[in-house]
N, C-alpha and C positions, 0 to 999 in steps of 0.2 A: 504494500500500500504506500507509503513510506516511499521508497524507490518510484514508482509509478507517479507519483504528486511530485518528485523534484525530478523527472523528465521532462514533467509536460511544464512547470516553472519554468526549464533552463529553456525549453525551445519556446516559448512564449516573449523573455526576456531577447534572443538572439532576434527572434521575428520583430520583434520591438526596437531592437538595436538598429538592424537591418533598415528597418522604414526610416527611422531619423537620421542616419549616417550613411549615405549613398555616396560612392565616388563615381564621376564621371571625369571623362578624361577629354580635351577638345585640342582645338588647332586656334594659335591666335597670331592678327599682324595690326603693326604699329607702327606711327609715325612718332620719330624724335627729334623734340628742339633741343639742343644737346650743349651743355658748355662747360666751363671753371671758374671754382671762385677761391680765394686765398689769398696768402701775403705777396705770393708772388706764382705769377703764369709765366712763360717762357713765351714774349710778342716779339724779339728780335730787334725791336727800334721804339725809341723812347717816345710815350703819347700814344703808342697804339693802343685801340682800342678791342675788347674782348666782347665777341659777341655770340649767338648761339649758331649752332650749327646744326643741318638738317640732316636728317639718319634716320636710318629703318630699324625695323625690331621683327623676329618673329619666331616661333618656336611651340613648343609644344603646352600646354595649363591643364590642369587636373583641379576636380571642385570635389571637395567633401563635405558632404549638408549634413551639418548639424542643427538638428531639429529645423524648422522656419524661419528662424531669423538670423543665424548664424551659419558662417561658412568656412572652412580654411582651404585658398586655393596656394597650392604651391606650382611651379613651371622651372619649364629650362628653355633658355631664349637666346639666341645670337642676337646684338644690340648693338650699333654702331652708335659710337659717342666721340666728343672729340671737342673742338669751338672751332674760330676763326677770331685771328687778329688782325686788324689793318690801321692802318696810316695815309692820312691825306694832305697832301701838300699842294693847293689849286688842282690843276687837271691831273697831278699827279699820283697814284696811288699804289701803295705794296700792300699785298697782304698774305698771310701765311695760315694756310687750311692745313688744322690736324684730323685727322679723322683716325680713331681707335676703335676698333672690332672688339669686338667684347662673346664670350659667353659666360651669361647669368643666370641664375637661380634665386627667384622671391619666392618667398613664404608669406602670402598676406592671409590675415585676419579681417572678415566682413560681417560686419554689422548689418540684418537686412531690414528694412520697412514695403510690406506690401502694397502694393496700388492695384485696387482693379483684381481681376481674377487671375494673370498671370503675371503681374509685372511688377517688379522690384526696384525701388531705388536704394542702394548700398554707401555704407562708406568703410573702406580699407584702410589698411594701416599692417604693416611689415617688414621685417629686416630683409636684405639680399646683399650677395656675395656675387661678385663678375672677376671673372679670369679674362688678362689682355692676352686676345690670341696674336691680335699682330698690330702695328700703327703706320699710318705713309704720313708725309709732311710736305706739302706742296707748294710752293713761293712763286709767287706771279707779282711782277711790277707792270702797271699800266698807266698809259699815258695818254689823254685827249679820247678816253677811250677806245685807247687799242693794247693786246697786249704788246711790250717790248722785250721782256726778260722772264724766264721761268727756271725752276730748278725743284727736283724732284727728291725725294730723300726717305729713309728709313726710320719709324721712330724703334728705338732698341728700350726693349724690358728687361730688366735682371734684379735682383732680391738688394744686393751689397753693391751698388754702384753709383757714383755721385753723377754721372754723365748718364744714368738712364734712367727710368721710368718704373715702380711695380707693377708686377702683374697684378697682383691680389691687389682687388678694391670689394669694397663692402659698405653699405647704408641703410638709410631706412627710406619707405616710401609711405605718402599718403596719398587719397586720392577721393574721387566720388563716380558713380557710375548706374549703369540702369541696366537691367538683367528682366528677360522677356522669354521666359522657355528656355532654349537652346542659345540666344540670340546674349550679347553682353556689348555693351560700350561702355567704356570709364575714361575717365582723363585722372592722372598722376604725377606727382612733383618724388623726385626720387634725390634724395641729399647725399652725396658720397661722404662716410665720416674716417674714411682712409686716405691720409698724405699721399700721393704716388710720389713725389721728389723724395731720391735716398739722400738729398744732401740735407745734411742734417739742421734743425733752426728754418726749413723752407716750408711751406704749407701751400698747396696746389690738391684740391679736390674737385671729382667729378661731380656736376649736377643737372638736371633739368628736366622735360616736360614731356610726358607719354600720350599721347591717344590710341589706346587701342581698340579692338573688336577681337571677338570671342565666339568661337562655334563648339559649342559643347556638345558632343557625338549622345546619340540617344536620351538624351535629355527632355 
């Protein structure tokens, strides 16, 4: 008797578990406004200025629904980040595009509020870790709008080097977003709170602005 009551208990609890913790797993792509902020950015000429820089995102999001109003999506994403500096002297202008490849990994935390019978508005919040797969650095001087001069270059990553860049970065992100079935858009501010300069006393961190969309398979 005994035995038969904590059977049908433990498969009641699992079916119970089951219903408010569902993982679905989707496909997501993103636009980044991409830059740095810190004591000091590397802009090559005195007075340049740091601005954002445009990049993609895309990769794979997984959703575990906890109960209805809560969610944890973690993902793995290639992320292009990077800025642009430039400098203007009348018709004259240099500027210097970094663009760094990244793959990332967030863990966010969602808050949800219902609307309507399917539709959700959220706000998130999460740490992430991005690995620099690789960086280019590309210097174009232009004059009367055309270009004149360009030079092409490598940015180099390594752990112990005053002349390069870390790999390992790491942040938090916040964000707001609307979730329709299968269907997700959010926009996100994601704060790098890892130095990349190994020279020591420098401070240069990743940060900036996501849009993305969200296709959650079977959902």
């Amino acid at each position: 008797m005994n035995k038969k009551f904590f059977t049908v208990m433990l498969v009641a609890v699992l079916t119970a578990s089951y219903a408010q913790a569902q993982f679905h797993v989707g496909m997501r792509l993103g636009f980044n406004a991409a830059s740095m902020y810190g004591d000091f950015v590397p802009v090559f000429w005195e007075d340049a200025k740091v601005e954002a820089r445009a990049g993609f995102q895309g990769g794979l999001v997984g959703e575990l629904e906890l109960g209805r109003h809560f969610a944890v999506q973690p993902g793995i994403l290639y992320a292009q980040q990077g800025y642009v500096a430039s400098v203007k002297n009348g018709d004259a202008v240099r500027e210097a595009d970094y663009l760094l490849n990244y793959l990332q990994v967030p863990l966010n935390l969602l808050a949800k509020m219902t609307i309507g019978r399917s539709g959700n508005i959220f706000f998130q919040v999460g740490p992430y870790v991005g690995y620099a797969l690789s960086g280019k650095l590309k210097l174009e001087a232009r004059e009367d709008g055309k270009v004149v001069e360009t030079q092409d270059g490598i940015v180099h990553f390594k752990d112990h080097d005053g002349d390069t860049m870390k790999r390992l970065d790491y942040g938090l992100g916040f964000g707001l977003g609307f979730q329709a079935r299968a269907v997700q858009f959010d926009i996100e501010y994601r704060m790098g709170l890892q130095s990349l300069s190994n020279t020591s006393g420098v401070d240069m961190k990743n940060n900036g602005i996501a849009i993305k969309l969200s296709y959650f398979i079977g959902k």
